[in-house]
C-alpha positions as CSV (number, residue, x, y, z in Angstrom):
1,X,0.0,0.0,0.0
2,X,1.0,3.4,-0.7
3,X,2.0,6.1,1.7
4,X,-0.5,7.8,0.3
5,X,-3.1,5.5,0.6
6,X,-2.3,4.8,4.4
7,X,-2.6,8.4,5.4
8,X,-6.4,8.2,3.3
9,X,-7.3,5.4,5.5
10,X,-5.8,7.3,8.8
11,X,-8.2,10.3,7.8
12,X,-11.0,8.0,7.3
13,X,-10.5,6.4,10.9
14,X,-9.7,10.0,12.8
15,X,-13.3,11.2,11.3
16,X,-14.9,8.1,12.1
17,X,-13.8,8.4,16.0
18,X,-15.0,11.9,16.2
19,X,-18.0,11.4,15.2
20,X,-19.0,8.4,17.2
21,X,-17.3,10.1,20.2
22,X,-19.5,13.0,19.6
23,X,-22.6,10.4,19.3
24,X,-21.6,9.1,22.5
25,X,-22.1,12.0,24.2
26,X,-25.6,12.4,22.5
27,X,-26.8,9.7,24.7
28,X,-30.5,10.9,26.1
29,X,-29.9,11.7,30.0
30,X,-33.4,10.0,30.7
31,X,-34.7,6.3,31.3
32,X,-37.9,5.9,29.2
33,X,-40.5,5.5,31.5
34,X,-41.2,1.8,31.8
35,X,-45.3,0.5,31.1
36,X,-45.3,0.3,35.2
37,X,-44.6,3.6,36.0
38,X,-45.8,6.2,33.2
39,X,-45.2,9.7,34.2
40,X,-41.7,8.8,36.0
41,X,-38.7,10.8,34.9
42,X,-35.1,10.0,35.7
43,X,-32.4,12.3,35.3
44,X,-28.8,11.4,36.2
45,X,-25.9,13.3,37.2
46,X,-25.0,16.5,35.0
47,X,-27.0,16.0,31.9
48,X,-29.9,17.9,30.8
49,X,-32.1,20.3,30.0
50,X,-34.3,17.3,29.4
51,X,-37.6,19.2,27.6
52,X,-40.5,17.1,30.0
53,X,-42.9,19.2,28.5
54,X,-43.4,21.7,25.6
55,X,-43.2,24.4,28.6
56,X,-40.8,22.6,30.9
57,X,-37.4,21.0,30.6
58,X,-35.3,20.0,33.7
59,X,-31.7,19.1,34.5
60,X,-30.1,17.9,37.9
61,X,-26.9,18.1,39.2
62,X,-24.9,18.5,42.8
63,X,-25.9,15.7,44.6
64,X,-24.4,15.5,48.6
65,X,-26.0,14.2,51.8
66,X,-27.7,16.8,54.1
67,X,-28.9,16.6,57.1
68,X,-32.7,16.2,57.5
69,X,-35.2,17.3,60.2
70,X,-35.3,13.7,61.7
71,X,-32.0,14.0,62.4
72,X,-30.7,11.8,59.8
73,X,-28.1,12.7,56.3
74,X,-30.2,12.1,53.4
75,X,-28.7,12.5,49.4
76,X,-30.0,15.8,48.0
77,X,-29.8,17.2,44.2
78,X,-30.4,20.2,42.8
79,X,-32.9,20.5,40.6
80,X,-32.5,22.9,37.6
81,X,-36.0,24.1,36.2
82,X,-36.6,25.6,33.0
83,X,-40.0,28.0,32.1
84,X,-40.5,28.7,28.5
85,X,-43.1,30.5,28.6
86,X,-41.7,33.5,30.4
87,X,-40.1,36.5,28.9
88,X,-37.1,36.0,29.3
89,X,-37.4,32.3,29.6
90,X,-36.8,31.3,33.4
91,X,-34.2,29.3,35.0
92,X,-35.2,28.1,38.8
93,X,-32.6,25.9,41.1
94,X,-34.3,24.4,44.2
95,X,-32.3,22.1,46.5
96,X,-34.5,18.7,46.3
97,X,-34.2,15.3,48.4
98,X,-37.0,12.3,48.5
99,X,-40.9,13.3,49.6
100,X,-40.6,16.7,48.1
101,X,-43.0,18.2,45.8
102,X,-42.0,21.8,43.8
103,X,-44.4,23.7,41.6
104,X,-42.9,24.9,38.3
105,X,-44.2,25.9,35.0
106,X,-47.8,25.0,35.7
107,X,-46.7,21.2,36.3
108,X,-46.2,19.6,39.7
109,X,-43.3,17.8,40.6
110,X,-43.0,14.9,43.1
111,X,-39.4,13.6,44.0
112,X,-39.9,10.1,44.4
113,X,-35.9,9.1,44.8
114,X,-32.5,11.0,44.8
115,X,-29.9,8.5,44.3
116,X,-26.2,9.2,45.5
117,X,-23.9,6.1,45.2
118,X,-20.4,7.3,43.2
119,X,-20.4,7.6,40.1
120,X,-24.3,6.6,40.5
121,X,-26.4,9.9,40.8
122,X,-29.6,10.4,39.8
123,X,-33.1,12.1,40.3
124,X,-36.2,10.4,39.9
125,X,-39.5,12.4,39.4
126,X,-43.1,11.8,39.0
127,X,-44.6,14.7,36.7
128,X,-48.5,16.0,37.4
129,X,-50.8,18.7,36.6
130,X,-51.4,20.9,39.6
């Protein structure tokens, strides 16, 4: 083979890795909700805006234990909420853990789980109408 040739087929490959590293990181932050649980979001560490609605998207990130009011340290995530409906579109951060409902963007939010093992973080949410 040709020098020539080689550095075709060295292109080729370089292009090829860049764009399935950039499809890697297209991968959706969400679980599909399973047929069990419709309405169930889960959003992992970092990743996001996820658009939940054509007025909402949401995004997580931060997670840490806090203390609770039973005493106890519970994993906690914030919670990054997006309006599109306002002028200028809104971003809201609240500070989340398990039990917790928020309000946002005429949608209510229930925060079934936050999950904080490692490299294992993530929110889950059930999504209702006020």
């Amino acid at each position: 083979m040709s020098p020539r040739a080689s550095r075709g087929y060295t292109g080729l490959a370089l292009a090829l890795g860049l764009v399935l590293t950039g499809c890697a990181r297209e991968t959706p932050a969400v679980a599909p909700s399973s047929e069990a649980a419709p309405g169930v979001i889960t959003l992992t560490k970092n990743h996001g805006p996820l658009q939940v609605t054509p007025r909402l998207s949401l995004a997580t990130g931060n997670f840490w234990p806090e203390d609770s009011d039973a005493g106890t340290r519970e994993p906690t995530a914030a919670l990054f909420i997006f309006d599109a409906n306002l002028q200028p579109p809104s971003q809201q951060h609240v500070r989340v853990r398990a039990g917790q409902t928020v309000e946002a963007a005429g949608s209510v939010l229930e925060i079934s789980e936050v999950i904080d093992r490692g490299d294992d973080q993530r929110l889950r949410l059930k999504l209702r109408a006020p």
